[in-house]
C-alpha positions in Angstrom: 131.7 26.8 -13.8 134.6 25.3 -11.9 138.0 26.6 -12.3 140.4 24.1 -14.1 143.6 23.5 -12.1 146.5 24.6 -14.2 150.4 23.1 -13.8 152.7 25.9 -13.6 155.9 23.9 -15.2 158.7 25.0 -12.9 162.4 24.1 -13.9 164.9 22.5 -11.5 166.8 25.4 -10.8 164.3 28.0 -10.5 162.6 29.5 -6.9 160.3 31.7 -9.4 159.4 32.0 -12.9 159.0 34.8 -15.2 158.0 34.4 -18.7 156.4 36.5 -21.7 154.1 35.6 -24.3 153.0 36.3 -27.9 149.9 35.1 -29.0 147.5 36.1 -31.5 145.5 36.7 -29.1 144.8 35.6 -25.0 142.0 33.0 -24.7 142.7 31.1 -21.6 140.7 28.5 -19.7 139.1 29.8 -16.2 142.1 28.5 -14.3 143.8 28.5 -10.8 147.1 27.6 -9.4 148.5 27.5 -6.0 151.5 30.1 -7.4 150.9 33.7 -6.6 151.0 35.5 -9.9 151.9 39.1 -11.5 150.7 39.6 -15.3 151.4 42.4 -17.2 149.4 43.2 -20.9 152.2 44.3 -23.5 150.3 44.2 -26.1 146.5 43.7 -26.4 143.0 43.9 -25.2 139.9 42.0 -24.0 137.7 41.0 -20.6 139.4 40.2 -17.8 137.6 37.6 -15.3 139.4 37.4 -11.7 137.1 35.3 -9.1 133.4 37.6 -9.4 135.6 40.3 -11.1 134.9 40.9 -14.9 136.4 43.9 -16.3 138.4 45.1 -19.1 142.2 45.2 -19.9 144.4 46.9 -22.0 148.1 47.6 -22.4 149.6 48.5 -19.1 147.5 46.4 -17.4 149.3 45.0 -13.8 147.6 42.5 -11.7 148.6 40.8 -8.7 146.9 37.4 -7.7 146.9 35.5 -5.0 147.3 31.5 -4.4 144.1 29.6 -5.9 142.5 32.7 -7.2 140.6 31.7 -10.6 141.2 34.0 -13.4 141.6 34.3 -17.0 142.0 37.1 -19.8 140.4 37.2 -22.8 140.8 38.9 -26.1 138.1 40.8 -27.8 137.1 42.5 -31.1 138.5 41.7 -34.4 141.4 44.2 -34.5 143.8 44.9 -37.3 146.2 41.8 -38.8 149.3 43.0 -37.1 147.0 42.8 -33.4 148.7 40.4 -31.0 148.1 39.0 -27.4 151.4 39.7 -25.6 152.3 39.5 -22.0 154.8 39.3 -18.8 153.9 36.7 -16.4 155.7 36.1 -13.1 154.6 33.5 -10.9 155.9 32.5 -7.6 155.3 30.1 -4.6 154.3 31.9 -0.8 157.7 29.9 -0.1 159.8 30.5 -2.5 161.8 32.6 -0.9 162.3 30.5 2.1 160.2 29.3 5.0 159.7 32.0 7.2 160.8 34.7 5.0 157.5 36.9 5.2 157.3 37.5 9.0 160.7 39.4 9.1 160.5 42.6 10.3 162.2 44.0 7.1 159.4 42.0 5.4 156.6 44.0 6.7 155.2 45.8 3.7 155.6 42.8 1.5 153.3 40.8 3.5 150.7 43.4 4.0 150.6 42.9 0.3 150.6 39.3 -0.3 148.0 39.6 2.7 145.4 41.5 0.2 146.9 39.4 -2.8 143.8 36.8 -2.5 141.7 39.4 -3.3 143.5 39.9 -6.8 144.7 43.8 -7.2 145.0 46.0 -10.2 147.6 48.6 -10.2 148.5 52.2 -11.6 149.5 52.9 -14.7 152.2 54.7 -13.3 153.4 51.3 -11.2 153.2 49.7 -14.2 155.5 51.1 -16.1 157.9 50.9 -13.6 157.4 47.3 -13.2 157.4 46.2 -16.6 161.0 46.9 -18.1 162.2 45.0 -14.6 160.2 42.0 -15.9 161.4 42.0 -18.9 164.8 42.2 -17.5 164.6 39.4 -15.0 163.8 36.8 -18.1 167.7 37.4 -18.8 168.5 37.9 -14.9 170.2 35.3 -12.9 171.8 34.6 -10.0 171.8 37.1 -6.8 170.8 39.8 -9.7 167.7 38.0 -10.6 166.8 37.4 -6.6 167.5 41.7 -6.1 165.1 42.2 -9.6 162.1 39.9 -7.9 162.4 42.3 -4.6 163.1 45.8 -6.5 159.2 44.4 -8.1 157.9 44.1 -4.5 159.0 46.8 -3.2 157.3 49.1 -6.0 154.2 47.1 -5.5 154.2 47.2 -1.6 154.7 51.2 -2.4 151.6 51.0 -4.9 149.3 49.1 -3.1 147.3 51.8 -1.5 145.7 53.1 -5.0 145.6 49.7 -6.4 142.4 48.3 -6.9 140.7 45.1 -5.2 139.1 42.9 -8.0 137.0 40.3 -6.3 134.2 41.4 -3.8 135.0 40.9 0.2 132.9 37.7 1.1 134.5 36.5 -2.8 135.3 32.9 -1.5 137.0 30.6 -4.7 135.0 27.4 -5.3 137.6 25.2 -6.4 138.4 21.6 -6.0 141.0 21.3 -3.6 140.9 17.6 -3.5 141.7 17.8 -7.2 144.4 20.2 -6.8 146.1 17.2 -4.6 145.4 14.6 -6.6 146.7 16.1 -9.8 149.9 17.4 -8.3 150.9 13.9 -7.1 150.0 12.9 -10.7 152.4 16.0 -11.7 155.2 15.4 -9.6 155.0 11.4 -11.0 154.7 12.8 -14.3 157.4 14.8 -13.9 159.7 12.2 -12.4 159.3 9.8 -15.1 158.8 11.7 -18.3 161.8 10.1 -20.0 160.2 6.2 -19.7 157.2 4.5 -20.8 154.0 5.4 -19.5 150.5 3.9 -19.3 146.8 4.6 -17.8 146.7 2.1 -15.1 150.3 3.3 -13.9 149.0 7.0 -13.4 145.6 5.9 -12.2 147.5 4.0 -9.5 149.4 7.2 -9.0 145.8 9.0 -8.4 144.6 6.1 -6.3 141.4 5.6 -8.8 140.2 3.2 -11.6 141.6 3.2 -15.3 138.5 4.6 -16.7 137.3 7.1 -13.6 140.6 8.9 -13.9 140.6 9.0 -17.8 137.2 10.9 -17.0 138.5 12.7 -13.8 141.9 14.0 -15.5 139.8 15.6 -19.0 137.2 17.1 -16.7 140.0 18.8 -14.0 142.7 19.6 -16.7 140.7 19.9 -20.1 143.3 17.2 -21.4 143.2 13.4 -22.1 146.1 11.7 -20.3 148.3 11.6 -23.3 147.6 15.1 -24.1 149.0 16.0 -20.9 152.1 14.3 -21.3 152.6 14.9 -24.8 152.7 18.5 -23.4 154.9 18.2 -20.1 157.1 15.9 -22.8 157.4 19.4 -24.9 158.1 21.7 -22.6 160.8 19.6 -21.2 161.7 19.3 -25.1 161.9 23.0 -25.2 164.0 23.9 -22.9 166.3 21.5 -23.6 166.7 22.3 -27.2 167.2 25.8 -26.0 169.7 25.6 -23.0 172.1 22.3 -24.5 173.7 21.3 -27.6 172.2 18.0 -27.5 170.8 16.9 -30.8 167.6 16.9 -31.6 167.4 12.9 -31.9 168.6 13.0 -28.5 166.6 15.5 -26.9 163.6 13.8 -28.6 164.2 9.7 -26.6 165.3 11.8 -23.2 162.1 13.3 -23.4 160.3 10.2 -23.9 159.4 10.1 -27.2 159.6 6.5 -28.5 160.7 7.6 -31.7 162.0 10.6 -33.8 159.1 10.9 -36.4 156.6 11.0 -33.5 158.5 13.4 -31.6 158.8 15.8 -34.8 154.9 15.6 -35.7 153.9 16.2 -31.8 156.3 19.4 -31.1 155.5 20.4 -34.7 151.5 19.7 -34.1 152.4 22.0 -30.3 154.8 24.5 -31.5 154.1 24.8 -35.1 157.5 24.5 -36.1 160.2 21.7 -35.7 162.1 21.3 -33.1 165.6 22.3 -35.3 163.5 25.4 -36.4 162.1 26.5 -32.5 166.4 25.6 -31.3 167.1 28.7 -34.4 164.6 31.1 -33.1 165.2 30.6 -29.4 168.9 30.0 -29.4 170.4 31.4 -26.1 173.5 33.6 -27.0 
């Protein structure tokens, strides 16, 4: 089965991302992104597929993965209740850290690493527990602290690599669609660009350079979403973050993000987020 391309929603002020989760449980689509990637299980265990890699995770779990490696991690078993799904995920792009960055001398054991990255690697226990707490710290992190957290994380991985484990075999070779991958990320950056107004199926097909009806087909099949899925769901996230990071109200936040009106704004975050928005601003509320 071909690997769905996944949008890794970056924010305008961010050169990486680092985010945790808590799910009842992981049940992801077999996905790839052009982001490099470090996961870490909190809480939780399953299968975990990485290109012709299926094995087992479990709390502790650290894996490293490279640009446009497919993957996904799976819960298993019925568990107790209380059981939940929860995780640390850093992604990053090859350049964010600057053009050029990698082939610096200083560099050298960081690139050796991303340079066995495509192969996906699983590390020691003992790395990860000296990685997690500094994920969890960089969520919080920012400025020139946040940049010295990311490379304190490299560093420990670059001096962990040698009894970390390659997942994928050696000829492993990802069968992905990298015309799609193009195609949809012009359709992302449009999306992006113009979540706030009105938009239709002909505009984005235009966008894609295809018919009406062969990208209606073309977007479901390549992101597992209909067209106003998708933007219903870039439309939340910007919702979210906005809700969490200004004081704008939420009648506000909900026609800057598109929404044509606020009764159709509450049912879609509510039907996404299970909550309303005024209820998600309480829980998340930055101090």
């Amino acid at each position: 089965m071909r690997a769905r391309l996944e949008d890794v929603q970056w924010g305008p002020d961010e050169s990486f991302l680092v985010r945790s989760y808590n799910l009842p449980r992981f049940d992801v689509p077999w996905h790839f992104h052009p982001e490099i990637e470090l996961a870490c299980i909190v809480e939780g265990e399953g299968d975990r597929c990485v290109g012709d890699h299926l094995g087992a995770f479990t709390v502790g779990d650290l894996v490293l993965l490279g640009p446009n490696l497919p993957h996904y991690w799976r819960s298993v078993g019925t568990g107790g209740k209380n059981q939940r799904a929860r995780a640390l995920v850093l992604h990053m792009r090859p350049t964010s850290l600057g053009q050029g960055f990698w082939e610096l001398p200083e560099c050298r054991e960081w690139k050796q690493l991303l340079d066995v990255a495509p192969r996906g690697l699983c590390f020691d226990p003992v790395i990860s527990a000296q990685v997690q707490p500094l994920m969890e710290s960089l969520e919080s992190s920012e400025g020139t602290n946040r940049l010295l957290g990311l490379l304190e994380i490299l560093q420990i991985l670059a001096e962990g690599a040698d009894s970390a484990v390659s997942l994928t075999g050696v000829g492993y070779s990802p069968d992905n669609d990298s015309r799609a991958a193009d195609r949809m990320r012009r359709v992302y950056d449009y999306l992006y660009a113009h979540l706030a107004e009105p938009l239709s199926l002909p505009e984005i097909a235009q966008v894609a350079r295809m018919s009406d009806a062969a990208f209606s087909r073309y977007c479901k099949k390549v992101t597992g979403r209909t067209l106003t899925s998708l933007i219903n769901e870039l439309r939340v996230a910007r919702a979210c973050k906005t809700l969490v990071e200004t004081t704008q109200s939420v009648s506000e936040i909900a026609f800057l993000t598109g929404f044509q009106s606020l009764s159709n704004f509450n049912r879609v975050f509510a039907d996404a987020k299970g909550m309303a928005p005024s209820q998600y601003r309480s829980r998340h509320h930055r101090s």
